[in-house]
C-alpha positions as CSV (number, residue, x, y, z in Angstrom):
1,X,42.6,-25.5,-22.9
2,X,45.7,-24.9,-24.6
3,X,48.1,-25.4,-21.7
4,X,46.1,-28.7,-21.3
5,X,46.5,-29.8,-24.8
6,X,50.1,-28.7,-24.3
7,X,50.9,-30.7,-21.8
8,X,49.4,-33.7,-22.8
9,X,51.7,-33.5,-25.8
10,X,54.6,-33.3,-23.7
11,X,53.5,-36.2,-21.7
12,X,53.2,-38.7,-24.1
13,X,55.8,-37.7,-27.0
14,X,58.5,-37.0,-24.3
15,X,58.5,-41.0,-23.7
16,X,57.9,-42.0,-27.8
17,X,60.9,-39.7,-28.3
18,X,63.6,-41.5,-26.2
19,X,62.7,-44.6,-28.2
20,X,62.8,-46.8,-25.4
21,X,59.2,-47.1,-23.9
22,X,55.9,-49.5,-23.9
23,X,52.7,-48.6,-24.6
24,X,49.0,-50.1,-24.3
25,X,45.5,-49.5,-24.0
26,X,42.9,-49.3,-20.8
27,X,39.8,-50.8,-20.4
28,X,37.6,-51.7,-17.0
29,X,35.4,-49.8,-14.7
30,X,35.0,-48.4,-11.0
31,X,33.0,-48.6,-7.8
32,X,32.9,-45.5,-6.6
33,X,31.6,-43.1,-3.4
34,X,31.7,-39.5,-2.3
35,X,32.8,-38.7,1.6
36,X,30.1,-35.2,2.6
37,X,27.1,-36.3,1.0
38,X,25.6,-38.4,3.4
39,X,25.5,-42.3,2.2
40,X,28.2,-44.9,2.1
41,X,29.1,-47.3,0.2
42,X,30.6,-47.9,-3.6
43,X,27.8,-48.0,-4.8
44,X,28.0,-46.0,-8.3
45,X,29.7,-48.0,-11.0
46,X,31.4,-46.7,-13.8
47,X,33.6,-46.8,-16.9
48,X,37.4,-46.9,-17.3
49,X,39.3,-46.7,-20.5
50,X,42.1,-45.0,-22.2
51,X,45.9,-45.4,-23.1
52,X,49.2,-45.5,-21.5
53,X,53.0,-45.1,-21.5
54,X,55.7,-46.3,-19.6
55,X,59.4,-46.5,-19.4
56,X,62.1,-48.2,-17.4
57,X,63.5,-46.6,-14.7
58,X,65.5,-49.1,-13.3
59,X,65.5,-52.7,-13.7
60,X,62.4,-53.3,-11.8
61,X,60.9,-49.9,-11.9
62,X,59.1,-47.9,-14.3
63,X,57.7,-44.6,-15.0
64,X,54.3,-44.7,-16.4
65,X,51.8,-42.1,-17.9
66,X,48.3,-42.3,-19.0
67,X,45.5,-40.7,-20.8
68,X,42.1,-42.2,-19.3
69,X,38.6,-41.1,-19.0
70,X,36.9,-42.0,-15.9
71,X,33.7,-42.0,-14.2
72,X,32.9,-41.2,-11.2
73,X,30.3,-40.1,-8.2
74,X,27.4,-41.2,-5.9
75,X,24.8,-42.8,-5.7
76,X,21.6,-43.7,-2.9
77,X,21.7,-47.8,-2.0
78,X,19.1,-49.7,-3.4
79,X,16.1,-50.7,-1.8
80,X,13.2,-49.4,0.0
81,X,15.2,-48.6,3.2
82,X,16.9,-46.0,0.9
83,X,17.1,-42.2,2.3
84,X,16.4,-41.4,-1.5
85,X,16.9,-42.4,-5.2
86,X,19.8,-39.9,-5.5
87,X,22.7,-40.5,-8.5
88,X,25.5,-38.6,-9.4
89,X,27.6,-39.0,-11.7
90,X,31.3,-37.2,-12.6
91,X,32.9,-37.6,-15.9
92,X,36.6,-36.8,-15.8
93,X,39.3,-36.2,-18.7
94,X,42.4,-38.0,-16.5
95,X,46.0,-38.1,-16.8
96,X,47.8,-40.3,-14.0
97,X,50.9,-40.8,-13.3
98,X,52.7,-43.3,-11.1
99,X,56.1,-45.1,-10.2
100,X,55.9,-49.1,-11.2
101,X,57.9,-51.5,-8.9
102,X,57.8,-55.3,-9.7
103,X,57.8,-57.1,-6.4
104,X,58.2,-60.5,-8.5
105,X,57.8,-62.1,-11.4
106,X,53.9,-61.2,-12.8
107,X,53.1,-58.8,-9.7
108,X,53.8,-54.6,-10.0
109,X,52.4,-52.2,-7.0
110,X,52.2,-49.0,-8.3
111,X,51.7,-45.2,-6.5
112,X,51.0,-41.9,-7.9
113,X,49.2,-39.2,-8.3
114,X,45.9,-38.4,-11.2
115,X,45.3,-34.8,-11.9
116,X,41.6,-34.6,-13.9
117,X,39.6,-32.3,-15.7
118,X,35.7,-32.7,-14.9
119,X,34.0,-32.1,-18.4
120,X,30.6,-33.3,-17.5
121,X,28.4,-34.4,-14.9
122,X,24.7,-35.0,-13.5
123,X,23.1,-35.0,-10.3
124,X,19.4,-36.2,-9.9
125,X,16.7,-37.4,-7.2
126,X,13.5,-38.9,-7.7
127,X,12.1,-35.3,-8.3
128,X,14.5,-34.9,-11.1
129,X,17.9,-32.6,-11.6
130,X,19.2,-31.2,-8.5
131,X,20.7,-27.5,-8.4
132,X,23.7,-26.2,-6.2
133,X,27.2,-25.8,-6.0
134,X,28.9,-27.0,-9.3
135,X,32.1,-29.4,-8.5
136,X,35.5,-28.3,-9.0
137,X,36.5,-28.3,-12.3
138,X,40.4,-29.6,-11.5
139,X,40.4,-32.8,-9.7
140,X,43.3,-34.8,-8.0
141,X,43.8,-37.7,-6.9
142,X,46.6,-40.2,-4.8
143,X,46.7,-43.6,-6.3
144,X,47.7,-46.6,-5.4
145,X,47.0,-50.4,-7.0
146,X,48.3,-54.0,-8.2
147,X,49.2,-55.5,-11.3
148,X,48.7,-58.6,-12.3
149,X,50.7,-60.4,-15.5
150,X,47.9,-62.6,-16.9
151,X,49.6,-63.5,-20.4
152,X,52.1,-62.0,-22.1
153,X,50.8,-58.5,-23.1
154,X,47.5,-58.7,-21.0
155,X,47.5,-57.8,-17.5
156,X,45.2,-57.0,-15.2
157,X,45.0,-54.1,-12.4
158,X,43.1,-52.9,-8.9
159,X,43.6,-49.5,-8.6
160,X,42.4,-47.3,-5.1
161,X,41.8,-43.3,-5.8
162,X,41.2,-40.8,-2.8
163,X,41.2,-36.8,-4.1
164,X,43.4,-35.2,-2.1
165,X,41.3,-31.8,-3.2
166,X,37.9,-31.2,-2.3
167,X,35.6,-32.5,-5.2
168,X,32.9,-29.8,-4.1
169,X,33.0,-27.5,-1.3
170,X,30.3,-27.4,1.5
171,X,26.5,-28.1,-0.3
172,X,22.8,-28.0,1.2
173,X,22.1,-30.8,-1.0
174,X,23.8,-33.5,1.2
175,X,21.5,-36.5,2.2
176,X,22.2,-36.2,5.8
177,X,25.4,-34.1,6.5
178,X,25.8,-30.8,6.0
179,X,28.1,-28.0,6.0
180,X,31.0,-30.2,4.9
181,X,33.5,-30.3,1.7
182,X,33.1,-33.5,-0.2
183,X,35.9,-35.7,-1.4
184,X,35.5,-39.3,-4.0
185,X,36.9,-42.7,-3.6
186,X,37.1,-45.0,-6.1
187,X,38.0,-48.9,-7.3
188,X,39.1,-49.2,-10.3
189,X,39.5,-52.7,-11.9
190,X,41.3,-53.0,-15.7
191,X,42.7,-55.0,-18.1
192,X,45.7,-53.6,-20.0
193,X,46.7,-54.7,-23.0
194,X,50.5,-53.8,-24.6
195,X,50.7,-53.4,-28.2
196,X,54.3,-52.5,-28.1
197,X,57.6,-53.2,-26.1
């Protein structure tokens, strides 16, 4: 925990120190699935919200750090043709990372990579709370999304995550397959808002 604590320090001082950076908040939510447990679909929605940091690179690139909690996992698709009324949900501490480059005016793609710490999470039927093998604790993610300048400090973003670890390893609670490591996808959509510049 103190490592952790550590390096989030370093992470976003580092940038408030060299006096030449921008800074906002966070706020949306994702559509989310997990690959091994048997269903498809983004079907479980979640929250997104947190802070970030960035700083010129070059003249149409930046470097840009954030501080985020976001929510993640599975869940069964509605309606009576449902295998089963199965939710889980993954609650993540996340720090991503990415390289900005503005295409034109208004319009940034942006790629990176989102370590996370898991710090809670659920996992239910229509029986009730599910046992088996606990996720990993360490989660990361490539990333890869669009901005969008809406007005002059608010923009807004679509943001695709894939973990490029396994979220959980093989699990004899999957819907239908078995015997497989799971990874998450995500959608993220936000508006960011820049208090400074």
């Amino acid at each position: 925990m103190i490592r952790l604590i550590a390096l989030l320090f370093i992470l976003f001082t580092s940038p408030i120190l060299a006096q030449n950076f921008n800074a906002g908040f966070i706020g949306g939510f994702t559509a989310s699935q997990i690959s091994g447990d048997g269903l498809a679909g983004f079907d479980k929605g979640g929250a997104r919200f947190g802070a970030f940091i960035s700083y010129p690179l070059k003249k149409k690139m930046n470097f840009q750090v954030e501080m985020q909690y976001i929510q993640k996992g599975s869940k069964s698709p509605s309606g009576k043709n449902a295998p089963s009324n199965y939710t889980m949900n993954l609650h993540y501490i996340q720090i991503p990372f990415s390289l900005n480059y503005e295409l034109k005016d208004g319009i940034v793609i942006e790629t990176g990579l989102g370590p996370g710490i898991l710090f809670s999470y659920s996992e239910k039927d229509e029986i009730g709370e599910l046992g088996g093998v606990s996720p990993s604790i360490f989660a990361l993610d490539f990333l890869c999304g669009l901005q969008y300048q809406l007005l002059g400090n608010l923009k807004v973003g679509i943001r695709y995550g894939n973990s490029l670890l396994p979220i959980r390893g093989k699990s004899n609670i999957s819907i239908i397959e078995k015997d497989q490591n799971w990874y998450s996808s995500s959608v993220s959509f936000a508006l960011m808002y820049q208090i400074s510049r």
